[in-house]
MARSE-206531 format. One record per residue: residue number from 1; x, y, z of N, C-alpha, C, CB in turn; residue in three letters. Coordinates in pm, 1 decimal. Glycine has a CB too. Example, Ala and Ser with C-alpha at 12.3 -4.5 7.8 and 13.67 -1.06 7.14 Angstrom:
BEGIN
(r 1, (1319.0, -569.0, 780.0), (1230.0, -450.0, 780.0), (1320.0, -330.0, 780.0), (1130.8, -447.3, 904.6), 'ALA')
(r 2, (1285.0, -225.0, 708.0), (1367.0, -106.0, 714.0), (1290.0, 3.0, 787.0), (1408.4, -59.8, 572.5), 'SER')
END
This chain:
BEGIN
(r 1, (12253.6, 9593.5, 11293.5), (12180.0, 9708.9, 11243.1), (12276.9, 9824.6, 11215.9), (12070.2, 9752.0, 11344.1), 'UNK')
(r 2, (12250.0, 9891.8, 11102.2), (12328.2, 10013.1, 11077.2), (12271.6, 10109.0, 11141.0), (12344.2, 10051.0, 10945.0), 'UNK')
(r 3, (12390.6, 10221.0, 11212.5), (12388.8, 10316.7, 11278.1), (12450.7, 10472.8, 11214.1), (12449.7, 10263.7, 11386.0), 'UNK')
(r 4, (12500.9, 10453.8, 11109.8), (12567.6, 10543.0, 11053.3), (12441.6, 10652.0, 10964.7), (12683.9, 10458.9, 10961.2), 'UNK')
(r 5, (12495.6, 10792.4, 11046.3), (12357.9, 10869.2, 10936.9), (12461.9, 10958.3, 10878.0), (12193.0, 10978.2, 11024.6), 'UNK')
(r 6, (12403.3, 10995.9, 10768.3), (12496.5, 11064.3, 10652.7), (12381.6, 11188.4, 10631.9), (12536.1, 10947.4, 10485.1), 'UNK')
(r 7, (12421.8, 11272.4, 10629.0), (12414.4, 11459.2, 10655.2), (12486.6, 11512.8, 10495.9), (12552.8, 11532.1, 10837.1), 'UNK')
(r 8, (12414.1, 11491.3, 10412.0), (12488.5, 11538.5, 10280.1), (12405.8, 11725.0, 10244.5), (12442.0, 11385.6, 10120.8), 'UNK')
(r 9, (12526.0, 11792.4, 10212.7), (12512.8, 11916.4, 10226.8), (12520.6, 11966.7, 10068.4), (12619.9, 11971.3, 10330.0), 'UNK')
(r 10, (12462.6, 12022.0, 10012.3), (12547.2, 12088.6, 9884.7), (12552.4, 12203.9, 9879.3), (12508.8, 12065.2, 9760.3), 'UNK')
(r 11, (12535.5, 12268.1, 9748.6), (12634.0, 12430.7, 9726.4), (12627.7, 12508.9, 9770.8), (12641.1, 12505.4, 9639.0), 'UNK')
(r 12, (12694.3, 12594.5, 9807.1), (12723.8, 12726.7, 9908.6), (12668.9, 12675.2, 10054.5), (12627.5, 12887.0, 9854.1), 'UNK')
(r 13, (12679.7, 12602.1, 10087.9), (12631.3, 12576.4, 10220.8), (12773.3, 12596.0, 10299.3), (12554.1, 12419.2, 10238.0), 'UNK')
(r 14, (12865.1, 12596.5, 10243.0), (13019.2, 12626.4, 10279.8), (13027.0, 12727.3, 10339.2), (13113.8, 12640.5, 10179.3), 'UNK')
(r 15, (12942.1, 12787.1, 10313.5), (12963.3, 12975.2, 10322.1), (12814.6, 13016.0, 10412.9), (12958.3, 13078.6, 10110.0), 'UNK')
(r 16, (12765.6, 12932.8, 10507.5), (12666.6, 12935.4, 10592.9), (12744.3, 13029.3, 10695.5), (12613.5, 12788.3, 10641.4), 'UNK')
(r 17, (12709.8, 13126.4, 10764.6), (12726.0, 13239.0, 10858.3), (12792.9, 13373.1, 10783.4), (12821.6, 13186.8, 10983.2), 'UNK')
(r 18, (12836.9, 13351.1, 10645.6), (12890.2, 13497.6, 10609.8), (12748.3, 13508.0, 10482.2), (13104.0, 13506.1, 10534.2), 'UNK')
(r 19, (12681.2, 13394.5, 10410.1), (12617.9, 13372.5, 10311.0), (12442.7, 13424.6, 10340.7), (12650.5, 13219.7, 10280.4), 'UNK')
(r 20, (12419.0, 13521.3, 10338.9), (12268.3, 13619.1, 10344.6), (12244.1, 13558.7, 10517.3), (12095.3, 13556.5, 10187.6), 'UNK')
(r 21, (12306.8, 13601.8, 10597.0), (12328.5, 13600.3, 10737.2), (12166.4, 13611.7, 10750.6), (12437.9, 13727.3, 10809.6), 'UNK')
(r 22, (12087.6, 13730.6, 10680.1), (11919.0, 13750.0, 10744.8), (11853.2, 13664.7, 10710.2), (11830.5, 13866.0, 10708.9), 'UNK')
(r 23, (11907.5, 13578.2, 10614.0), (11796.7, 13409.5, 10570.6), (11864.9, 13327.8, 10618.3), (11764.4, 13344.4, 10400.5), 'UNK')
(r 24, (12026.7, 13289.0, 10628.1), (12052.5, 13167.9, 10660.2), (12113.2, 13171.7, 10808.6), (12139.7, 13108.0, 10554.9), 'UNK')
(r 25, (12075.8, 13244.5, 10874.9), (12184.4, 13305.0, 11019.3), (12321.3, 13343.8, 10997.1), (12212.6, 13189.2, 11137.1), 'UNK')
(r 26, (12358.1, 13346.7, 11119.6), (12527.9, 13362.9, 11116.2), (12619.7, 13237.7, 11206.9), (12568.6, 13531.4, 11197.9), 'UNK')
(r 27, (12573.1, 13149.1, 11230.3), (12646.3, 13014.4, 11237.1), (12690.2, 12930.7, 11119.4), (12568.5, 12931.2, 11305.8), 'UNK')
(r 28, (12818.5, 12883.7, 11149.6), (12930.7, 12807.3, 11007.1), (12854.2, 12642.2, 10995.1), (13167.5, 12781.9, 11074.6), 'UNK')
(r 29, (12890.4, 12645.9, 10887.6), (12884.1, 12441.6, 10830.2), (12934.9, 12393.7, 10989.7), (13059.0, 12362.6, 10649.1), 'UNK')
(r 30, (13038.9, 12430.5, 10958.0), (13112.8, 12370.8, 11107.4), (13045.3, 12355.0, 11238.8), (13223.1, 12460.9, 11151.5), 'UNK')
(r 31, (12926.7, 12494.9, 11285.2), (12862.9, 12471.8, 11366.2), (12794.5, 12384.3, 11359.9), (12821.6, 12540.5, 11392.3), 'UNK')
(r 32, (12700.8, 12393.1, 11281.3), (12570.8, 12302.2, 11214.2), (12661.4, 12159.2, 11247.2), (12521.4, 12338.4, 11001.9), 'UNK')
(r 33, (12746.4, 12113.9, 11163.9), (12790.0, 11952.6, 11229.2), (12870.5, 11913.8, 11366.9), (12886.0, 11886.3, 11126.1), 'UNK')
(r 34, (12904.8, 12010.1, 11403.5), (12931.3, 12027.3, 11601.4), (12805.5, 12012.4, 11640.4), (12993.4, 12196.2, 11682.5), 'UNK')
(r 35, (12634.0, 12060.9, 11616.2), (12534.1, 12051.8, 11704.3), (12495.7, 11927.5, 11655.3), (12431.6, 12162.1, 11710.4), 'UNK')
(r 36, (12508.4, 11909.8, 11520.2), (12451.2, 11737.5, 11525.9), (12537.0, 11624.0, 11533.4), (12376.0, 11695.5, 11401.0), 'UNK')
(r 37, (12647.9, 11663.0, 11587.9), (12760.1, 11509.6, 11625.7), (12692.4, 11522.6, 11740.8), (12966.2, 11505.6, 11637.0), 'UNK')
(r 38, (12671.1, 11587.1, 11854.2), (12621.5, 11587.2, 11994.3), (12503.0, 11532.0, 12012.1), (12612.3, 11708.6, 12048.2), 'UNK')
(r 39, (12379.2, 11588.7, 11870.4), (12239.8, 11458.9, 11874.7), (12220.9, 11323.3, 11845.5), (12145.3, 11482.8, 11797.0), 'UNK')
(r 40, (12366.1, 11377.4, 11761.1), (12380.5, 11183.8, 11653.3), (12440.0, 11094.8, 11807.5), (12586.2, 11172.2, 11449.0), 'UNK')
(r 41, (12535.9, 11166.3, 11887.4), (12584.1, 11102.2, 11942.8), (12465.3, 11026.9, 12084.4), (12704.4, 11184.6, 11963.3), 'UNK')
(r 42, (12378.4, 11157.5, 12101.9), (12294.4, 11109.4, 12214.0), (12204.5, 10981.9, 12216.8), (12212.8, 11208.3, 12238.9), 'UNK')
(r 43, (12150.0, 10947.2, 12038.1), (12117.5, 10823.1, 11987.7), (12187.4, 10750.9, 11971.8), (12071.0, 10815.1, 11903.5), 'UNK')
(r 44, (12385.5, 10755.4, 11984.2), (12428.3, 10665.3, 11936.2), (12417.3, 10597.2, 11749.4), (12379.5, 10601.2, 12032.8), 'UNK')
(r 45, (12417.1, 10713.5, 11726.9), (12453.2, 10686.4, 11586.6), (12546.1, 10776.6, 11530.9), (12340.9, 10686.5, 11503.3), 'UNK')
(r 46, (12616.9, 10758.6, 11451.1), (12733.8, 10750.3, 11407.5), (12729.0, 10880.1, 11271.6), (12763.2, 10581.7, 11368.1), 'UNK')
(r 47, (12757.7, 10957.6, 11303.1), (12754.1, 11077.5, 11217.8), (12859.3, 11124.3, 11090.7), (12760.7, 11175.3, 11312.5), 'UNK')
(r 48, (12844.5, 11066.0, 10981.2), (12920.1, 11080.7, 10855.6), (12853.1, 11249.2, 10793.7), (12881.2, 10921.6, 10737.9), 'UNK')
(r 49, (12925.9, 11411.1, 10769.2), (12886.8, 11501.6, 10768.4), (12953.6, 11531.9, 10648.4), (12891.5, 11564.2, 10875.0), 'UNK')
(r 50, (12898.9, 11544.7, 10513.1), (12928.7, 11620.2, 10385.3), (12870.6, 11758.7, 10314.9), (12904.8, 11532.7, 10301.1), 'UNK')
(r 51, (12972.3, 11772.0, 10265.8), (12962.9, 11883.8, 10182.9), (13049.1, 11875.6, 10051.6), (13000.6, 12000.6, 10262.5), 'UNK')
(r 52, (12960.4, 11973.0, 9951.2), (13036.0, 11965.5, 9787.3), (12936.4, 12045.0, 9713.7), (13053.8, 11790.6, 9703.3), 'UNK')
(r 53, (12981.8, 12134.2, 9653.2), (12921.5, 12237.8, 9600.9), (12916.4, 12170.1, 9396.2), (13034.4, 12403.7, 9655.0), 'UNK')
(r 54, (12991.8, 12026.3, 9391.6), (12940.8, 11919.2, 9282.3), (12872.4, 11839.5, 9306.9), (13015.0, 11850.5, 9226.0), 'UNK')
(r 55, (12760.3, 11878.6, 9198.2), (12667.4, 11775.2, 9190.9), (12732.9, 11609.2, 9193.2), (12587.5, 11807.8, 9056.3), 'UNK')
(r 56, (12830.2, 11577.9, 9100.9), (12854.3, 11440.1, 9105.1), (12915.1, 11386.0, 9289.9), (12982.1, 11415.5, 8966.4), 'UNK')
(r 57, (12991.3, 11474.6, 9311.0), (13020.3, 11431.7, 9431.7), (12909.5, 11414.5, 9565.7), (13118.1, 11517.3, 9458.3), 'UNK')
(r 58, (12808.7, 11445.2, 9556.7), (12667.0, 11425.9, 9659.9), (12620.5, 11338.2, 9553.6), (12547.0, 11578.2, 9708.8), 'UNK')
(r 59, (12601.6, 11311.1, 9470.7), (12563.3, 11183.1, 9422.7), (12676.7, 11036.8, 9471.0), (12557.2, 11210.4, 9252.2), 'UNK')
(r 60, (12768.7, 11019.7, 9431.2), (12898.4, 10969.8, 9477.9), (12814.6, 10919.0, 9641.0), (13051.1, 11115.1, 9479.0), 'UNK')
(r 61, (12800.3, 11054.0, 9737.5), (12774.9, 11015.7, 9902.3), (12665.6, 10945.6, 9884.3), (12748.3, 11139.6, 10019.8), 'UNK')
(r 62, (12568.5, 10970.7, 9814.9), (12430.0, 10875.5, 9836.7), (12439.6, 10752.4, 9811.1), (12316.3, 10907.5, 9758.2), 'UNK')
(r 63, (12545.8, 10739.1, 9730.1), (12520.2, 10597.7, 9650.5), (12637.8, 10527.0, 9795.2), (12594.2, 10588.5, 9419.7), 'UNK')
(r 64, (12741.0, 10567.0, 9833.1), (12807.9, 10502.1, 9975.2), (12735.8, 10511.4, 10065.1), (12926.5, 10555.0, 10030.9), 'UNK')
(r 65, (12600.4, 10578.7, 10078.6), (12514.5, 10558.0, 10193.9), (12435.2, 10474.6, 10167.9), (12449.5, 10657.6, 10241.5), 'UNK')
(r 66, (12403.4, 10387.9, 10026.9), (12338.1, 10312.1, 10009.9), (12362.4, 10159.5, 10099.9), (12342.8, 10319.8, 9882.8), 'UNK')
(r 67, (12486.3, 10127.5, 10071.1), (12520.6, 9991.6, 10183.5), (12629.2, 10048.0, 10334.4), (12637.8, 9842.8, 10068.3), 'UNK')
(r 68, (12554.9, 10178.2, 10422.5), (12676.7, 10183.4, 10460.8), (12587.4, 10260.6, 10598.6), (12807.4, 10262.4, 10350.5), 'UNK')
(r 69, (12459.6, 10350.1, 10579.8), (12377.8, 10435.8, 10649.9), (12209.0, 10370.3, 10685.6), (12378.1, 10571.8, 10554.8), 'UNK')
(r 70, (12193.0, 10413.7, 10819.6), (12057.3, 10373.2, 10892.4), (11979.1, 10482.6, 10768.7), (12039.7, 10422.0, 11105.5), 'UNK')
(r 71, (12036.8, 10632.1, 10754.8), (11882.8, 10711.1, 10732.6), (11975.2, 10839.6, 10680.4), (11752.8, 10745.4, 10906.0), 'UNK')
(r 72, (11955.9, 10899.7, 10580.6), (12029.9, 11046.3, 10489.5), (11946.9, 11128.4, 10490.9), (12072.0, 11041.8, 10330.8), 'UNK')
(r 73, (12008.6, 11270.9, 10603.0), (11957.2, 11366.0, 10558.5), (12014.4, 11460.6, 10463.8), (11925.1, 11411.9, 10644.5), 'UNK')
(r 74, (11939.2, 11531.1, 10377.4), (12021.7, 11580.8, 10260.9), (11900.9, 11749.5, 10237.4), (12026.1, 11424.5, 10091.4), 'UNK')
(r 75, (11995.9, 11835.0, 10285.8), (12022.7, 11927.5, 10222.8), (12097.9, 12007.6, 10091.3), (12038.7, 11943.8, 10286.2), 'UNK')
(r 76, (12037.4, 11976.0, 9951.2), (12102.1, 11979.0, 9836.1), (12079.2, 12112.4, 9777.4), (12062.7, 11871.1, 9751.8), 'UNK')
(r 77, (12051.5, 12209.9, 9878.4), (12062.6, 12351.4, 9830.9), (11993.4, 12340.3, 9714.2), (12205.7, 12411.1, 9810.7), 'UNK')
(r 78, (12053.9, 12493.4, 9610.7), (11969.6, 12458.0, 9460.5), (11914.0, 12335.6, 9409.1), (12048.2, 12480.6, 9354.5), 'UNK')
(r 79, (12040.1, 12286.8, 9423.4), (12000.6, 12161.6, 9357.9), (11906.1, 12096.0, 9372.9), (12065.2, 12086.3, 9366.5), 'UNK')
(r 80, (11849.2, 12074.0, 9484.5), (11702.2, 12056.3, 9528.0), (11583.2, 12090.1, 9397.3), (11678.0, 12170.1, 9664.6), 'UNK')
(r 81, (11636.0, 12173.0, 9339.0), (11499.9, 12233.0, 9212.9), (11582.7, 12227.1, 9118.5), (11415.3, 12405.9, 9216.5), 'UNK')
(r 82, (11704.6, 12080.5, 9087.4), (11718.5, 12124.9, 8933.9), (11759.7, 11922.2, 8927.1), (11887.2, 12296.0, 8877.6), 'UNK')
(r 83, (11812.6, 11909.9, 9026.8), (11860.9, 11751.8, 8960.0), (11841.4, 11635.7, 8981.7), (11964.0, 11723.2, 8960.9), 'UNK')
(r 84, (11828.2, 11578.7, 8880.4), (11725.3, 11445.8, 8859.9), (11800.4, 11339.7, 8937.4), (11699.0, 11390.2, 8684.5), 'UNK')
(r 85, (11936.8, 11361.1, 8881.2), (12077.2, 11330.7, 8932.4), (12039.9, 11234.7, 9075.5), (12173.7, 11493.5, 8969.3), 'UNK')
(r 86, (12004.2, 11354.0, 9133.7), (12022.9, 11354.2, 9323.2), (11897.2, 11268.2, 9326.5), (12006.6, 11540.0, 9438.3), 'UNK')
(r 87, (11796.0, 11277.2, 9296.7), (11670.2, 11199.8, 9260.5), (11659.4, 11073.3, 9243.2), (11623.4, 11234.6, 9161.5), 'UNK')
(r 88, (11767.7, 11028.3, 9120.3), (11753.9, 10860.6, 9113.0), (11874.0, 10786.9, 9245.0), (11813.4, 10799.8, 8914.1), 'UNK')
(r 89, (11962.9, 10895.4, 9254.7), (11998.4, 10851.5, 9343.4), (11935.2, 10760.9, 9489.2), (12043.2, 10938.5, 9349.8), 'UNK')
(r 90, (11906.5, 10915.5, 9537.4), (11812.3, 10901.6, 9658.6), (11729.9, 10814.2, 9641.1), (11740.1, 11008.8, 9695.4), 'UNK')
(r 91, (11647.4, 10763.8, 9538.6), (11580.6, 10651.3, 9501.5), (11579.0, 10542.2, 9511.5), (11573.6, 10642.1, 9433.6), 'UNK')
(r 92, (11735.4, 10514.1, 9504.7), (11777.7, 10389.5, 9512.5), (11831.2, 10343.5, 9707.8), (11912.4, 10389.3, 9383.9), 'UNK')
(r 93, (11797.4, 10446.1, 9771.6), (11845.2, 10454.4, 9928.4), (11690.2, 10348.9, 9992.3), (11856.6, 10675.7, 10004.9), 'UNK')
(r 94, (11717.1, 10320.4, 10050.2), (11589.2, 10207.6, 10106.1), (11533.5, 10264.6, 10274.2), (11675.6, 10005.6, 10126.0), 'UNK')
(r 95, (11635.5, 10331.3, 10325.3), (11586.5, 10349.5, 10447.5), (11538.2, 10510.3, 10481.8), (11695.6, 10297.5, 10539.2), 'UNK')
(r 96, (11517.2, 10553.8, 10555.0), (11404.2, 10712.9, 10602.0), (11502.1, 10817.7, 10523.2), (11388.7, 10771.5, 10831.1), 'UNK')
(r 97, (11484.7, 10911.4, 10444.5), (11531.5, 10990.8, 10354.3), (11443.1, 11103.7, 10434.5), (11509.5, 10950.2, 10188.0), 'UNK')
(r 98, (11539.8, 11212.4, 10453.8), (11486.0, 11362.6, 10514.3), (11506.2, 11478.9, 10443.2), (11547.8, 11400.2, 10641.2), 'UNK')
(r 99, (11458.4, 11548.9, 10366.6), (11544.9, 11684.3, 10290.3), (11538.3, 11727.5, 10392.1), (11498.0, 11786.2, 10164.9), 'UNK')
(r 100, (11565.5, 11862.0, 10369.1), (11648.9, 11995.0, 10467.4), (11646.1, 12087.6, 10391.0), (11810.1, 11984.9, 10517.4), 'UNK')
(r 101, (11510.8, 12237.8, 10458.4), (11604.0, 12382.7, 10428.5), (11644.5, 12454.6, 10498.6), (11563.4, 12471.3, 10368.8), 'UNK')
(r 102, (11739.9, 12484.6, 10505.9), (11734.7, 12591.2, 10640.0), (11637.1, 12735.5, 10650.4), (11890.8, 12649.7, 10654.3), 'UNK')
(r 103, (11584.8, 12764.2, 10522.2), (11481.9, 12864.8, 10482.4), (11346.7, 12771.2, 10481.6), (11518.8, 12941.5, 10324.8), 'UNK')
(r 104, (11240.3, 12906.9, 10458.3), (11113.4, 12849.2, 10435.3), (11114.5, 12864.6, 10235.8), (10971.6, 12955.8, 10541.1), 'UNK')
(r 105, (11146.2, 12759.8, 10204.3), (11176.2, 12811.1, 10032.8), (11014.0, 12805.9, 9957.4), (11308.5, 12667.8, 9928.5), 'UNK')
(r 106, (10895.6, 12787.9, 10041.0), (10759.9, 12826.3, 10006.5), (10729.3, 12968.5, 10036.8), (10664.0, 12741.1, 10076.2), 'UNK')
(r 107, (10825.8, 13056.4, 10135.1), (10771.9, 13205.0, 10127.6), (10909.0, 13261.1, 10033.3), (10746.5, 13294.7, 10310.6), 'UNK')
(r 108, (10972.6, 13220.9, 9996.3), (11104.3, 13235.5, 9857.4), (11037.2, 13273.4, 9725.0), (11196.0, 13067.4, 9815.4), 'UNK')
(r 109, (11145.1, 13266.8, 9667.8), (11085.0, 13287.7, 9499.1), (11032.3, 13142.0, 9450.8), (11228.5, 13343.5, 9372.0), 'UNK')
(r 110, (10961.6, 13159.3, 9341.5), (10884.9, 13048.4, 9309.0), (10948.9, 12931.0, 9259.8), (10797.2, 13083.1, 9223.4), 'UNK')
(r 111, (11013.3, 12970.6, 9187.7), (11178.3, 12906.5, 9112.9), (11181.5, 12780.4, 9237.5), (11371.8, 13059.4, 9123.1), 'UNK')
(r 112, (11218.7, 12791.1, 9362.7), (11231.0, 12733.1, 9463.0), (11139.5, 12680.2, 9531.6), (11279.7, 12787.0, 9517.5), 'UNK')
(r 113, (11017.4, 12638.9, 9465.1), (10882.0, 12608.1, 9501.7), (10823.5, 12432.3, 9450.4), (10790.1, 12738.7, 9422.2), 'UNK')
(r 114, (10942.5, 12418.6, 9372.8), (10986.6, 12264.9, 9337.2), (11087.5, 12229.4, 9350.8), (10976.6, 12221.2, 9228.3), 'UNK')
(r 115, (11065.9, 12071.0, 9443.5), (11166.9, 12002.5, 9465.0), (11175.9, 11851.9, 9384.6), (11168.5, 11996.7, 9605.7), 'UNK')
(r 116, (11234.6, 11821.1, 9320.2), (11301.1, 11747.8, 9253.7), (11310.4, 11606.6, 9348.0), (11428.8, 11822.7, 9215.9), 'UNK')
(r 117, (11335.2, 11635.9, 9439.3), (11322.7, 11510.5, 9544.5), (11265.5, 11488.1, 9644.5), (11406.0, 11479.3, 9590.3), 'UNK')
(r 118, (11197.6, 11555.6, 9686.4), (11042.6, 11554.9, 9750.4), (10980.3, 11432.1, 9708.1), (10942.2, 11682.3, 9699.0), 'UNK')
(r 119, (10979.2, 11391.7, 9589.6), (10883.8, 11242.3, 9589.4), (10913.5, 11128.4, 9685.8), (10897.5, 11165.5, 9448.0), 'UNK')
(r 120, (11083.7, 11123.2, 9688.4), (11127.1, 10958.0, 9674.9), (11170.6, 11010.1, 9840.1), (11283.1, 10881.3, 9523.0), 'UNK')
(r 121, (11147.8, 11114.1, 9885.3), (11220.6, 11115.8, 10058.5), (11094.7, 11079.7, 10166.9), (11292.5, 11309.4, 10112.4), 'UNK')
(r 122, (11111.8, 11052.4, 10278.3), (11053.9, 11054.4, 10374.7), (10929.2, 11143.2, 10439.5), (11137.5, 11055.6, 10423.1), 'UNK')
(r 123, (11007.7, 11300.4, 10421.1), (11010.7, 11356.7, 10508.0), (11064.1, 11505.8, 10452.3), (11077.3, 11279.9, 10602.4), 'UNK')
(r 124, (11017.7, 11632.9, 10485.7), (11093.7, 11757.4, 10440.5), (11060.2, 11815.1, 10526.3), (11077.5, 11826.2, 10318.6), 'UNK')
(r 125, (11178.9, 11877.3, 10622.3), (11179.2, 11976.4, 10690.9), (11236.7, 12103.8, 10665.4), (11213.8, 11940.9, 10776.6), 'UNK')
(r 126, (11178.4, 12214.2, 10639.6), (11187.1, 12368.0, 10603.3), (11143.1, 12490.6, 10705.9), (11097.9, 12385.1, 10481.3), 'UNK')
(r 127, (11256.1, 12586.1, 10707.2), (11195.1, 12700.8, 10777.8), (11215.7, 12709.4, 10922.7), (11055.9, 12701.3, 10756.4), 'UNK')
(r 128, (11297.3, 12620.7, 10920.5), (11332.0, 12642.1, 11101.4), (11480.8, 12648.5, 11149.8), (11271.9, 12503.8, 11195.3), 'UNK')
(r 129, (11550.5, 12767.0, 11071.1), (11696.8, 12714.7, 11063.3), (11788.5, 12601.1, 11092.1), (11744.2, 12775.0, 11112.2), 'UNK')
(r 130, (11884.6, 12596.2, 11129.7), (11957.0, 12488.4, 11168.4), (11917.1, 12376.0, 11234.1), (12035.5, 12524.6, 11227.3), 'UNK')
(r 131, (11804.5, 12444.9, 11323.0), (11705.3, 12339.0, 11372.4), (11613.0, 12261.0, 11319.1), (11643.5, 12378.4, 11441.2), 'UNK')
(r 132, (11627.9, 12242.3, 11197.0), (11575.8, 12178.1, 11092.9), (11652.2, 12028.3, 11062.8), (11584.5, 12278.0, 10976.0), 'UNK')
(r 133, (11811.0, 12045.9, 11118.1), (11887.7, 11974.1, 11090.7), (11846.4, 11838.5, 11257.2), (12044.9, 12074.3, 11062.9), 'UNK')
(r 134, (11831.8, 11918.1, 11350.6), (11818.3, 11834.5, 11464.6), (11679.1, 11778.7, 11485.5), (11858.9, 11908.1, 11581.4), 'UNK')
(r 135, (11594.4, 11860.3, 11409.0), (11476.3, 11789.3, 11395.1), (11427.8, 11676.4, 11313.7), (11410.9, 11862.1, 11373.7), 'UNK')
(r 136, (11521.1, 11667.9, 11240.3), (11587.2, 11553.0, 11105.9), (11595.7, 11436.2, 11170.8), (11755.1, 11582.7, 11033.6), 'UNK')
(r 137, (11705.9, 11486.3, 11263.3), (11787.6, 11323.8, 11313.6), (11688.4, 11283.3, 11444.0), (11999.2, 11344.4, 11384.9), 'UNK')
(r 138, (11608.6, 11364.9, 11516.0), (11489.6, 11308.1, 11555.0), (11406.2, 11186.9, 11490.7), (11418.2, 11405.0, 11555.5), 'UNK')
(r 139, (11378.6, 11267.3, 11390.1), (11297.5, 11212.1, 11301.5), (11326.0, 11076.3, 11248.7), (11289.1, 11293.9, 11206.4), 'UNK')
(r 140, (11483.7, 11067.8, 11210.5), (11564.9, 10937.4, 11170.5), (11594.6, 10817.1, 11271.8), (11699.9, 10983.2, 11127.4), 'UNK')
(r 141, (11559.0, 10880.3, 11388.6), (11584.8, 10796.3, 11496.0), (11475.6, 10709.6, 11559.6), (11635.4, 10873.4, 11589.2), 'UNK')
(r 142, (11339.0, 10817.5, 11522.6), (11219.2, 10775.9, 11560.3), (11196.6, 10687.5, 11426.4), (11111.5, 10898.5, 11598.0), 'UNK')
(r 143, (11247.4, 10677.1, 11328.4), (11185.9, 10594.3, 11233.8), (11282.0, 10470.7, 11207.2), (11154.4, 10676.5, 11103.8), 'UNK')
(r 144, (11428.5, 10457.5, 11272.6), (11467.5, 10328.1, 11252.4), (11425.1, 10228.5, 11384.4), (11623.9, 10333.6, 11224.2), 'UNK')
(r 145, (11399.5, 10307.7, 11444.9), (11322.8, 10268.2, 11598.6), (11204.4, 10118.9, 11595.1), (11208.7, 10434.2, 11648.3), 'UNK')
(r 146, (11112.7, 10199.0, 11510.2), (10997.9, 10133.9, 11486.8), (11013.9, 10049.8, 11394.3), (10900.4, 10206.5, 11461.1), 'UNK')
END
């Protein structure tokens, strides 16, 4: 059985703790994958953690998580409301698919009120900062479980 979960991040998520600190906090990328190597690790699964502010390159990770990951959570920032891209990708992934916002992007501008990959995922967790991310791999754990 595969154990490997893949955490794909996209744009400006680089810049998490200096980047609108009153919506996104003030903890780094870096934190965010220090608190979930410690959950990935408590399940014993194996924590692959990306980031890329190119679209082709988070496409690129999905498609190596295709023969390689138990379950992808993917936080694709904007991109979330623009690419189809990330969409057929994720499509083609077979096992529990989680988005991720670290905002509530339903009390946001509207612009951000469609997601593009909301169909083909699992699961969307929004609005609970970083803890959105650990509530993910809950979630991924409880579903390769069963």
């Amino acid at each position: 059985m595969k154990n490997k979960l893949y955490i794909i991040n996209g744009p400006n998520l680089n810049l998490l703790g200096k980047r609108e600190p009153e919506k996104y906090g003030n903890r780094s990328l870096e934190t965010v994958e220090t608190i979930c190597k410690e959950k990935c690790d408590s399940y014993n699964l194996d924590l692959h953690f990306f980031q890329s502010n190119l679209e082709g390159e988070l496409i690129g990770e999905i498609h190596k998580a295709i023969n390689d990951a138990c379950g992808i959570l993917i936080n694709a920032g904007a991109l979330t409301h623009t690419s189809i891209g990330i969409l057929d990708a994720l499509n083609m992934f077979d096992g529990p698919k989680i988005e991720i916002h670290i905002t509530n992007v339903y009390a946001r501008e509207s612009f951000r009120h469609k997601s593009y990959i909301s169909p083909v995922v699992t699961g969307v967790i929004a609005g609970l900062g970083i803890n959105s991310y650990l509530l993910a791999i809950d979630a991924v754990n409880n579903l390769i479980k069963d």
